[in-house]
TIKOL-243664 format. One record per residue: residue in one letter; z, x, y of N, C-alpha, C in turn. Coordinates in steps of 0.2 Angstrom, whole numbers, padded with zeros to 4 digits, always signed. Layout:
BEGIN
aZXYZXYZXY/...
***
This chain:
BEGIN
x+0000+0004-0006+0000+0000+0000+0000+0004+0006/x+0004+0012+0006+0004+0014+0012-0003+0017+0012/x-0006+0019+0008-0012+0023+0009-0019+0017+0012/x-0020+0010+0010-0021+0005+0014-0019+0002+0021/x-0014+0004+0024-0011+0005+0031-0012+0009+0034/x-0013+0014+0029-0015+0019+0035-0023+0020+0037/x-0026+0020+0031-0033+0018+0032-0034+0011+0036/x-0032+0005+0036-0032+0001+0043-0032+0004+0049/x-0028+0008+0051-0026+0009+0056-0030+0015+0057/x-0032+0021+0055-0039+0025+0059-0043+0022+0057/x-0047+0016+0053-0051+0013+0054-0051+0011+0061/x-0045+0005+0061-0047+0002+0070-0047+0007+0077/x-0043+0014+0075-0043+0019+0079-0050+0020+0080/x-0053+0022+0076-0062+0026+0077-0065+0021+0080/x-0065+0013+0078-0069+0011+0080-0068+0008+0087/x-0063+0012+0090-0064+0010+0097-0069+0013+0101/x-0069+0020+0096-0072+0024+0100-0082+0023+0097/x-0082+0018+0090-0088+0017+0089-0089+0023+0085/x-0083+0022+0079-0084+0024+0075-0083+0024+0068/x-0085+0025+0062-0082+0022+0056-0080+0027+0050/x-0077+0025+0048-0073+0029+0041-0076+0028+0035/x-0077+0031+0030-0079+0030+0023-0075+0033+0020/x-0070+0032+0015-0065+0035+0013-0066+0039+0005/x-0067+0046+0003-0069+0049-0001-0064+0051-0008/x-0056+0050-0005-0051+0052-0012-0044+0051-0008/x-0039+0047-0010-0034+0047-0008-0028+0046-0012/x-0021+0049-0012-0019+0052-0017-0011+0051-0014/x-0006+0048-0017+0000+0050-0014+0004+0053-0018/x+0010+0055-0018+0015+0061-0022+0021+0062-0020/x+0024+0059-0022+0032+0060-0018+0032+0056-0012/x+0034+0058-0009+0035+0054-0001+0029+0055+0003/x+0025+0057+0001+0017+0059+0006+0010+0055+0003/x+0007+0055+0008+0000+0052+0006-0005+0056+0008/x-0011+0057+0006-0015+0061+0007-0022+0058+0008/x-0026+0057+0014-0033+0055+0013-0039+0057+0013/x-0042+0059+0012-0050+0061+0012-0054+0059+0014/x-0060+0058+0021-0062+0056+0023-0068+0059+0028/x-0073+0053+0029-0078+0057+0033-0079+0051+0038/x-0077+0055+0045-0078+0049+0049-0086+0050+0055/x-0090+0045+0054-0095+0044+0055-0098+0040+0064/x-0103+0042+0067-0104+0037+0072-0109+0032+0070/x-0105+0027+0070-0111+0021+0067-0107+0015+0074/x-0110+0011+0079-0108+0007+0084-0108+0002+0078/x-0114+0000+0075-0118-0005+0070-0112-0006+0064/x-0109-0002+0062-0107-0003+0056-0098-0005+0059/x-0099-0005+0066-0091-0007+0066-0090-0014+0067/x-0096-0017+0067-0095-0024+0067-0092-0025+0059/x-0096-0021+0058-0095-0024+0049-0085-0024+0045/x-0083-0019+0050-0077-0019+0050-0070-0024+0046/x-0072-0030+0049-0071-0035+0050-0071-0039+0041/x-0076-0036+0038-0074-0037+0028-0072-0034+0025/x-0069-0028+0029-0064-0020+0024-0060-0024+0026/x-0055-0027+0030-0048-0028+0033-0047-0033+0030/x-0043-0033+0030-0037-0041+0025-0031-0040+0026/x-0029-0047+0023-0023-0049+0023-0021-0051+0014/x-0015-0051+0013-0013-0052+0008-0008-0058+0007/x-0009-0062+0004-0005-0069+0002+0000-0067-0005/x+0005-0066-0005+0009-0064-0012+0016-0071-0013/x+0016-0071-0017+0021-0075-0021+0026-0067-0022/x+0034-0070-0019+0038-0065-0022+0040-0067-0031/x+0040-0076-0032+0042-0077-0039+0038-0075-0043/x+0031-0075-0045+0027-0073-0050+0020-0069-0047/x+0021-0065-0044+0017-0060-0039+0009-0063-0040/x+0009-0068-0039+0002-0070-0039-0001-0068-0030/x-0005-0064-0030-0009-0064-0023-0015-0066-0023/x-0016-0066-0015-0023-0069-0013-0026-0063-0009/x-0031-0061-0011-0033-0058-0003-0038-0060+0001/x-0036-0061+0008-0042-0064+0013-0044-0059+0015/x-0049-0057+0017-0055-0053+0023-0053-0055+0027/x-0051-0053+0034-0053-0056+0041-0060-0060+0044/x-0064-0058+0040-0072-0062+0042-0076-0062+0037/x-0080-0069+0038-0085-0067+0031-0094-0067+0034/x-0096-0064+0032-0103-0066+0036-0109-0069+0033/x-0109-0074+0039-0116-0080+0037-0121-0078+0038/x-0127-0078+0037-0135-0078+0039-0139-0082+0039/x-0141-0086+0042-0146-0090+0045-0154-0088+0045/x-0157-0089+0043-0165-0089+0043-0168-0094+0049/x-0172-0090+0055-0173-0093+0059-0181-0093+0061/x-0185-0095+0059-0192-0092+0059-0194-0086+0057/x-0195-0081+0060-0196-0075+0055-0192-0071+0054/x-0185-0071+0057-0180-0068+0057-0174-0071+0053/x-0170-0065+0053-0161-0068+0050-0156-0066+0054/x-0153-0071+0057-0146-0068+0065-0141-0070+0058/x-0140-0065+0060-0132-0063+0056-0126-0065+0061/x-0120-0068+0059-0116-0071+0063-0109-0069+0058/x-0104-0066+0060-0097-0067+0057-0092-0071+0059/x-0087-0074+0056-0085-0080+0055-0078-0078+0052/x-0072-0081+0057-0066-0077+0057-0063-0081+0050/x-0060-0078+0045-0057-0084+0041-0050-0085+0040/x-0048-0090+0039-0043-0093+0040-0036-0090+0037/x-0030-0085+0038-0029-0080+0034-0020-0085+0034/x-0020-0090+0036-0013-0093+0033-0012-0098+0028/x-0017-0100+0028-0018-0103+0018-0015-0108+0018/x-0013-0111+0012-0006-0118+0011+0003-0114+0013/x+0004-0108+0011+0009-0106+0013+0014-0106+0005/x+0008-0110+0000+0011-0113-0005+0007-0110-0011/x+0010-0107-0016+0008-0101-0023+0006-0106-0028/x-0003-0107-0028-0006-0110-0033-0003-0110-0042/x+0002-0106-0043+0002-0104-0050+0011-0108-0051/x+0015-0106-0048+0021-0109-0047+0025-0113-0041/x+0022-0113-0036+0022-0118-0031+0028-0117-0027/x+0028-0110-0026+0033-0105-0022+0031-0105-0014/x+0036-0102-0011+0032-0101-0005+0028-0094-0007/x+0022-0093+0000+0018-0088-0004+0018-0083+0007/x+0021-0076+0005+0021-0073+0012+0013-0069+0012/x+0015-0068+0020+0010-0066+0022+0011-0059+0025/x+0005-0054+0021+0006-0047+0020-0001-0045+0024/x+0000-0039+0029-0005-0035+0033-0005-0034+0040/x-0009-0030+0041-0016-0031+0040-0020-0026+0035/x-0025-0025+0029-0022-0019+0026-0029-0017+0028/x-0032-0012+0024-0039-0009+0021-0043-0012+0015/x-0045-0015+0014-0045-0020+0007-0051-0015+0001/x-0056-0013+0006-0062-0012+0002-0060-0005-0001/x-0066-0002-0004-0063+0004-0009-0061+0010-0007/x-0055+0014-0010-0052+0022-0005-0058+0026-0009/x-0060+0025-0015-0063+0032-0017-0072+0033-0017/x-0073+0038-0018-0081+0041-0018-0083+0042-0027/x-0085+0036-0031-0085+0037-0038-0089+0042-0038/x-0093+0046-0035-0096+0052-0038-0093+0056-0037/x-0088+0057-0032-0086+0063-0029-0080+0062-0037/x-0077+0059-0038-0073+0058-0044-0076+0061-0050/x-0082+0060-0050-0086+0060-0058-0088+0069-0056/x-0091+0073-0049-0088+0079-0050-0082+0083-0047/x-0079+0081-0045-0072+0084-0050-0070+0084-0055/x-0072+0079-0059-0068+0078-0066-0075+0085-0069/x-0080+0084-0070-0086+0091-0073-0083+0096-0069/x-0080+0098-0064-0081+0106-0061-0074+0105-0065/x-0069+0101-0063-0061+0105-0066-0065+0106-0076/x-0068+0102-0078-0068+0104-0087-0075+0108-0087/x-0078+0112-0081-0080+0117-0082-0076+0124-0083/x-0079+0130-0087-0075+0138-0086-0072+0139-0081/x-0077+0136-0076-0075+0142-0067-0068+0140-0065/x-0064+0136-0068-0058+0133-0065-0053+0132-0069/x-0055+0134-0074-0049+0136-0081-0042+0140-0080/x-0044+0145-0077-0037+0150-0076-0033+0146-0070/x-0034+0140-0066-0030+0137-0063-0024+0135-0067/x-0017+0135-0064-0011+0134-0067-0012+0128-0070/x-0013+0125-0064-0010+0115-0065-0018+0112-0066/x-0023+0116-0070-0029+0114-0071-0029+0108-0074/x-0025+0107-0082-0023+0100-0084-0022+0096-0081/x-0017+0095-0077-0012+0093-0073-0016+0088-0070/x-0022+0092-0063-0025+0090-0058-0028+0084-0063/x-0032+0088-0066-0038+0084-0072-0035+0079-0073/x-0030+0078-0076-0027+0072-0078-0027+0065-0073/x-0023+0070-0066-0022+0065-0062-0028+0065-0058/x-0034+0066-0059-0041+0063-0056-0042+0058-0062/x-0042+0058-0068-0043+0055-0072-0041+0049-0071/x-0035+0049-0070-0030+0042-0070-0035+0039-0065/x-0035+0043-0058-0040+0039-0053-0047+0036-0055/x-0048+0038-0058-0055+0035-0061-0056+0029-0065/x-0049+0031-0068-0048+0024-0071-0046+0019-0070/x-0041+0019-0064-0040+0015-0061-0043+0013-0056/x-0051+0017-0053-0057+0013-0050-0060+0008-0053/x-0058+0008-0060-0063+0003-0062-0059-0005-0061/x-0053-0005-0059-0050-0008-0058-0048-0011-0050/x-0054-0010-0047-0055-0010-0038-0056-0017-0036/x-0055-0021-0041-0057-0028-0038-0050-0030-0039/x-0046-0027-0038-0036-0029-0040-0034-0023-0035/x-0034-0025-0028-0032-0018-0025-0024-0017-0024/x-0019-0022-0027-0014-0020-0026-0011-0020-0034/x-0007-0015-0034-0004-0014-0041+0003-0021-0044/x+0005-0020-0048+0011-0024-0049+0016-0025-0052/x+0022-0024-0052+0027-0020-0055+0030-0022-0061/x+0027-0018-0065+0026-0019-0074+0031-0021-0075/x+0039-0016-0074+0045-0017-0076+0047-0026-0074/x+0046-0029-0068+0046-0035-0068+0042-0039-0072/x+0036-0038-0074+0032-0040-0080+0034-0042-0084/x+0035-0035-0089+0040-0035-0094+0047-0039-0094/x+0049-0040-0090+0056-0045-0088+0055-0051-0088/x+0050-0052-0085+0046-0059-0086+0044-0062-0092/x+0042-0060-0095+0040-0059-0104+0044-0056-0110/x+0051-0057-0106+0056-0055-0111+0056-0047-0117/x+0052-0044-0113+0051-0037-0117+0053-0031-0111/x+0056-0025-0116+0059-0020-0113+0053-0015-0110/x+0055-0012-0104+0049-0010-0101+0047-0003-0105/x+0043+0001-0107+0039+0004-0112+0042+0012-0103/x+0043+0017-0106+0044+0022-0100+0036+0025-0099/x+0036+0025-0092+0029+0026-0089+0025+0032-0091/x+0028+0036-0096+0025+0046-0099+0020+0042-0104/x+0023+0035-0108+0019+0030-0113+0014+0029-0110/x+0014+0025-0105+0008+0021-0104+0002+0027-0102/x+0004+0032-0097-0002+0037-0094+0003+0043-0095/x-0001+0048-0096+0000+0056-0095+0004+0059-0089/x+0011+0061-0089+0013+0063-0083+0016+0070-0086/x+0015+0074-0081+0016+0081-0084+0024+0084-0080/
***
């Protein structure tokens, strides 16, 4: 979550000045976050800003979320042309948890669309399990921890995680320690 707040917020920074961010690899560790990014002059793409940004609707009793865009965009065919028009959307909902009929809060503003660069992932993972990077110390390590990211790209249509251990409470089962589920060294 902190690594989507913070990318909101140099997103709407750059774009004052008419500019946009594309976000390449982002990583947190202990108390720190780290982002990777290339920030580009595009005026044209800062309109588009407006469907990376959301909001989040969360139920604290059975963490069901929503997440709304700030805008969605319409396009109109008008003789030989298409006027493209954005259209703000409605970001306070029923106030009420379609699954169990909770109240449901309201979370944001975050960065919704995706933090990583799937290629820039797919090399890293060949150069660290090429030879020329073997004699690094934490060469497993890293590898591993770009792994997890990758696998968990594929999972980029769920952008916020959700707390197993209360899962597992939920469902009457003992929570499984986290070294089981993925590789932590």
């Amino acid at each position: 979550m902190a690594k989507r707040i913070a990318l909101y917020s140099i997103s709407t920074s750059a774009s004052k000045y008419k500019k946009t961010i594309i976000p390449l690899f982002s990583f947190n560790a202990d108390f720190y976050i780290r982002l990777f990014l290339v920030v580009k002059d595009s005026a044209e793409e800062c309109k588009n800003m407006a469907l990376r940004h959301g909001y989040m609707l969360h139920c604290r009793n059975c963490q069901n979320r929503i997440i709304t865009p700030l805008a969605h965009m319409e396009e109109k065919q008008k003789r030989d042309r298409t006027i493209t028009k954005f259209k703000f959307n409605n970001i306070t909902g029923t106030g009420q948890c379609d699954v169990c009929d909770s109240s449901m809060c309201l979370n944001g503003p975050f960065w919704i669309d995706s933090m990583y660069d799937e290629k820039l992932l797919d090399t890293l993972i060949n150069e660290l399990n090429s030879e020329k990077y073997q004699y690094l110390k934490y060469n497993k390590r890293i590898l591993s921890f770009i792994t997890n990211i990758k696998e968990e790209y594929k999972l980029k249509d769920h952008i916020f995680s959700y707390d197993y251990s209360r899962l597992c409470m939920e469902i009457t089962l003992s929570a499984p320690k986290l070294s089981i589920i993925k590789y932590i060294d």
